[in-house]
C-alpha angles and dihedrals in degrees: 000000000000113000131195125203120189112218129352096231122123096301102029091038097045091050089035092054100049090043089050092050085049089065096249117149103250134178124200113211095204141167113254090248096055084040090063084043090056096039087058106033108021125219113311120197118184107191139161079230092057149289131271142164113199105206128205092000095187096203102075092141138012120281093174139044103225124073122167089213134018123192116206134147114249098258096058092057097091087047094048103044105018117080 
């Protein structure tokens, strides 16, 4: 199943990140400034549950059109879906 966060901040990149080390196939949908920040850091995640820095995560923005789940918070939605 293809999944499309929208932003890595704290929410999408918490529930991103722990999709993504499940092995799920997850996009980001980022700015270009918070791209950069991923391509040379990674995707940190600090967590009672556990750390974890995702390197080199290659979906950092959507190649294709059709995606079977999408995760956003509720005030991105008019970003997201409205033109």
């Amino acid at each position: 199943m293809q999944i499309l966060v929208v932003g890595a901040g704290a929410v999408g990149g918490y529930f991103g990140g722990r999709l993504a080390e499940a092995n799920r196939d997850v996009t980001f949908l980022v700015r270009a400034r918070r791209a950069e920040e991923i391509k040379e850091k990674g995707l940190q995640i600090v967590s009672p549950h556990g750390d974890l820095t995702l390197l080199r995560h290659s979906s950092l923005s959507p190649q294709s059109g059709i995606f079977r789940f999408g995760l956003l918070k509720n005030r991105d939605v008019r970003v997201a879906v409205l033109p």
